[in-house]
ZANUMI-593615 format. One record per residue (C-alpha): x, y, z; residue number from 1. Coordinates in steps of 0.02 Angstrom, whole numbers. Layout:
N
- u v w n
- X Y Z NUM
...
// end
This chain:
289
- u v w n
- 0 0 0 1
- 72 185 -41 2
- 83 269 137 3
- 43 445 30 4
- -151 400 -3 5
- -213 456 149 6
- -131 626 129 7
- -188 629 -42 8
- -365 587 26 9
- -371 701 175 10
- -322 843 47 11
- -445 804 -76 12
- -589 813 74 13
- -529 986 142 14
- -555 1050 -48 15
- -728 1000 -48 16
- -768 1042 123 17
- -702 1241 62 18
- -808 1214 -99 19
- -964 1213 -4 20
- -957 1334 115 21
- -1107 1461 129 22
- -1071 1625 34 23
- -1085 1783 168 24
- -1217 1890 155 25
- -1152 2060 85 26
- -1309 2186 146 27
- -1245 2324 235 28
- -1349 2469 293 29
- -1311 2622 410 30
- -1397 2779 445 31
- -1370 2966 446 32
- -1477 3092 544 33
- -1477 3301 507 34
- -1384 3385 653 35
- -1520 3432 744 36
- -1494 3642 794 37
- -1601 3725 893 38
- -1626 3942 959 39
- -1699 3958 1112 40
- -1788 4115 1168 41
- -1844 4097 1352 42
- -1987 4211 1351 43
- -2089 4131 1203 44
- -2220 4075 1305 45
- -2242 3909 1176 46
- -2125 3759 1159 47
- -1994 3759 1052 48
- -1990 3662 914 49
- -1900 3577 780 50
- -1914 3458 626 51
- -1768 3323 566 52
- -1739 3202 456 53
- -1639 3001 474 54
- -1594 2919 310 55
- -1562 2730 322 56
- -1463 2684 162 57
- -1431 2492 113 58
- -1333 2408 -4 59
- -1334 2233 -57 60
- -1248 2092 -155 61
- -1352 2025 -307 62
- -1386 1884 -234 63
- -1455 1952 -77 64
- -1630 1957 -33 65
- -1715 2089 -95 66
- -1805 2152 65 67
- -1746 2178 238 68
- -1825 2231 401 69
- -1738 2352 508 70
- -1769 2461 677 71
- -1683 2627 739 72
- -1696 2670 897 73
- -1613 2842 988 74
- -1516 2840 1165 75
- -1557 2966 1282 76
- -1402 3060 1248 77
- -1216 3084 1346 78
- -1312 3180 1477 79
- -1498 3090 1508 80
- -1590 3236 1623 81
- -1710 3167 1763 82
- -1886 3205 1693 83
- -1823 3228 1519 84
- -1778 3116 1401 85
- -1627 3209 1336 86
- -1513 3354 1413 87
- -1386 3458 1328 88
- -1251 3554 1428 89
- -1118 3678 1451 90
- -1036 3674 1601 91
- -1118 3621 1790 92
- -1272 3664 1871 93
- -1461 3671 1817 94
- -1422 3845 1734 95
- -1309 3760 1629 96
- -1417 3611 1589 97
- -1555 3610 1450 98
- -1694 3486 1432 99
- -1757 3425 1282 100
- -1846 3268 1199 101
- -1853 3177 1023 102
- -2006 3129 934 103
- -2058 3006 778 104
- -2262 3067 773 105
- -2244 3241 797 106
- -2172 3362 915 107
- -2221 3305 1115 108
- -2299 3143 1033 109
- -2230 2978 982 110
- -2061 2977 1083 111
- -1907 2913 1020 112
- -1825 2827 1142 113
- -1707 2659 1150 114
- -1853 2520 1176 115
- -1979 2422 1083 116
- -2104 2533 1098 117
- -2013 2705 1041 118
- -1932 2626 864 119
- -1942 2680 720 120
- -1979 2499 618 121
- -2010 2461 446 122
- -1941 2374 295 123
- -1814 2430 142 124
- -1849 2350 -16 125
- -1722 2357 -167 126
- -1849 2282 -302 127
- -1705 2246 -427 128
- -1576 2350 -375 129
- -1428 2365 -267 130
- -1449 2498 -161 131
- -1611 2568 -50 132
- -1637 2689 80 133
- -1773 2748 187 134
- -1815 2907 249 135
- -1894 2956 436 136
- -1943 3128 501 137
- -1921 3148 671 138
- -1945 3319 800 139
- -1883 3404 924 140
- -1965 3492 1079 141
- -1901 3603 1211 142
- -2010 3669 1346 143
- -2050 3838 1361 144
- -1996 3973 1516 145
- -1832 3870 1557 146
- -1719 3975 1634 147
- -1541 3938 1596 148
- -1382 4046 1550 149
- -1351 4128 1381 150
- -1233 3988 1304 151
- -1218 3865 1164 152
- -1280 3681 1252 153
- -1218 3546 1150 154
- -1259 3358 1166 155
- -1234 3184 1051 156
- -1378 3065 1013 157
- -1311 2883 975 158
- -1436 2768 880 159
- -1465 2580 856 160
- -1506 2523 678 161
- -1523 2339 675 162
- -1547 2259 533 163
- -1567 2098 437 164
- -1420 2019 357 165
- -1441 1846 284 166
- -1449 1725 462 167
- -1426 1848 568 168
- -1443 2017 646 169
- -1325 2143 632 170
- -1322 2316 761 171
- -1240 2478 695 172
- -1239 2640 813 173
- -1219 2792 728 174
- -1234 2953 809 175
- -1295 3138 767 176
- -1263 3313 874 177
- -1385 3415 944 178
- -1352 3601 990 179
- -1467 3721 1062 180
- -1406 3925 1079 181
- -1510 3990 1215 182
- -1529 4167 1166 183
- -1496 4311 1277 184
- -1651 4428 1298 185
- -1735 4541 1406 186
- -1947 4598 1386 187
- -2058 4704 1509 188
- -2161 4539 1581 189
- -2273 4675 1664 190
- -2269 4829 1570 191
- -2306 4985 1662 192
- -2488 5076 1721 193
- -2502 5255 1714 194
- -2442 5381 1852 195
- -2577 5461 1905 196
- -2592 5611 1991 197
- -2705 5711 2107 198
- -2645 5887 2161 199
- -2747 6037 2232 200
- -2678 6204 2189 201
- -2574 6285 2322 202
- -2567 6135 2408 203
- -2443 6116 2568 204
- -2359 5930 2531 205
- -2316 5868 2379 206
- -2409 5735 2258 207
- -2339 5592 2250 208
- -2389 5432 2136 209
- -2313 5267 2060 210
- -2334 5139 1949 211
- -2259 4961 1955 212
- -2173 4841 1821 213
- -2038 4691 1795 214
- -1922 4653 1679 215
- -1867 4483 1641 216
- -1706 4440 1560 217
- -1612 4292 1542 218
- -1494 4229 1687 219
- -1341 4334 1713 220
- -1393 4464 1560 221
- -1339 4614 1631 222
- -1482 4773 1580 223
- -1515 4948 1620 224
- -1685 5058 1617 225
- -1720 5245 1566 226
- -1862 5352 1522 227
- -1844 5480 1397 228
- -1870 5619 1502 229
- -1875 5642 1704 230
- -1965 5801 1720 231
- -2108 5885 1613 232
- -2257 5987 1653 233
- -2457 5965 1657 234
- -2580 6103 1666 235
- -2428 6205 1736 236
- -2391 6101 1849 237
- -2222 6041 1865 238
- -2189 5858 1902 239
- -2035 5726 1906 240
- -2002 5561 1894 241
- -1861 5442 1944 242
- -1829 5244 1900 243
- -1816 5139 2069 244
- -1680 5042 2011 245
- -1597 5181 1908 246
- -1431 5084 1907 247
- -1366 4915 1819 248
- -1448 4757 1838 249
- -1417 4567 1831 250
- -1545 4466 1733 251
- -1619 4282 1852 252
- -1746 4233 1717 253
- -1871 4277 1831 254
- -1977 4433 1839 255
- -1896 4576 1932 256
- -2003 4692 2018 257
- -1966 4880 1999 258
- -2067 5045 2010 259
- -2086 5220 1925 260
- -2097 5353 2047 261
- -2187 5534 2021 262
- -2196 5682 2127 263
- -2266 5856 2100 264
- -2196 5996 2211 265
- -2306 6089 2354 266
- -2374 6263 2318 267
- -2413 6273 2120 268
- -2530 6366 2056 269
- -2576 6259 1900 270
- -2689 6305 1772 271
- -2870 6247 1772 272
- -3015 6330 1694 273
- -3165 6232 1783 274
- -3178 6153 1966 275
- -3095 5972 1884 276
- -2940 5983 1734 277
- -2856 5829 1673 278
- -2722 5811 1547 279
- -2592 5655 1505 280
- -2436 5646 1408 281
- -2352 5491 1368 282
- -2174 5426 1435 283
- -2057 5316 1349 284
- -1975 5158 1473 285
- -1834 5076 1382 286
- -1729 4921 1445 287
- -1554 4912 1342 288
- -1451 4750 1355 289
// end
């Protein structure tokens, strides 16, 4: 007997062992999502809200199947906020923190989240050729009247797409930023009443009257107030006015309380043709910052 054969035969079976093995799928799919960039203004009394898009693309070998089911599925972010789905940041402390969520339906319904339940699911289909991709719109929401510093908050979404590729499933994560610029502003939240005034001619103490308004700005925007003019005079009679707060101040994104205060000196004469005279003139209250 020739002690090669069984080397010849071993050789022989590895061949045809390598000759049958299963050809590997070749579908490959990944997805890309719009950077998502939001502008916040604090003292829009609605949400704020946004509109994005995720493209799944796929290729595929020709001998591939021609359909395959996928899901995508978003994280909660690098910095998942108690309350909130998502959170971006810039720096420590709620002031620095901004909530905000994701949504497939529409913005504060359908949320897209990293279960079952919050996926977006569905199926790309090639037909006859090699390459397919999908396209889902998805939204953003902030709430409105947060009150946070005037920064650039910045956070990254990672996603799941899992997909089908020939026996198996196969996971990729991409990811897309989010950015939201909280804008610095500053409004009257209560804008001011009139001054109003009651004098007597000759009288021995002065008049005195007040109105009351707040500003709200955002947190650390630093403002100042002024009227166009601090003196003027009505049926003669000359008055003044003075800010309460006449100097700088530092925004907390809540409403600060401040007043505008009137007086009319003792002893005028005034000029008044009947028993009762009124007369008005408009004042100007501007806040700069």
């Amino acid at each position: 007997m020739n002690p090669f054969n069984p080397w010849r035969l071993a050789t022989a079976a590895c061949l045809s062992l390598l000759g049958t093995a299963q050809a590997m799928a070749a579908l490959v799919c990944n997805a890309t999502a719009t950077p998502v960039q939001m502008v916040y203004f604090e003292n829009d009394p609605s949400p704020t809200d946004g509109a994005w898009t995720v493209t799944i693309n796929c290729s595929r070998g020709p001998t591939d199947p021609t359909t395959s089911a996928y899901t995508l599925r978003a994280d909660d972010g690098f910095n998942p906020g108690a309350g909130s789905s998502n959170q971006a940041v810039n720096g420590t402390g709620t002031a620095n923190q901004m909530a905000y969520d994701l949504f497939r339906t529409a913005p504060g319904n359908g949320e897209w989240g990293y279960t079952n339940a919050t996926d977006f699911a569905g199926t790309v289909n090639f037909g006859t050729a090699l390459t397919a991709s999908v396209t889902h719109v998805f939204y953003s929401r902030i709430a409105a009247g947060l009150n946070k510093n005037a920064k650039v908050f910045t956070d990254t979404v990672t996603m799941r797409l899992r997909y089908d590729n020939g026996p198996g499933n196969t996971d990729v994560f991409p990811t897309f930023p989010v950015s939201i610029n909280n804008q610095s502003v500053c409004l009257l939240s209560t804008p001011p009443g009139n001054v109003v005034f009651n004098y007597t001619s000759f009288q021995a103490t002065p008049a005195t009257a007040s109105a009351a308004y707040a500003v709200r700005c955002t947190i650390g925007e630093t403002y100042t107030m002024a009227l166009d003019a601090t003196a003027g005079t009505l049926l003669s009679l000359n008055y003044s006015l003075a800010l309460s707060n006449p100097g700088g101040q530092t925004g907390t994104g809540f409403p600060q309380n401040f007043t505008i205060n009137g007086t009319i000196a003792a002893g005028q004469s005034g000029t008044c043709g009947g028993a009762t005279c009124t007369s008005a003139v408009s004042r100007t209250l501007t806040v700069s910052y």
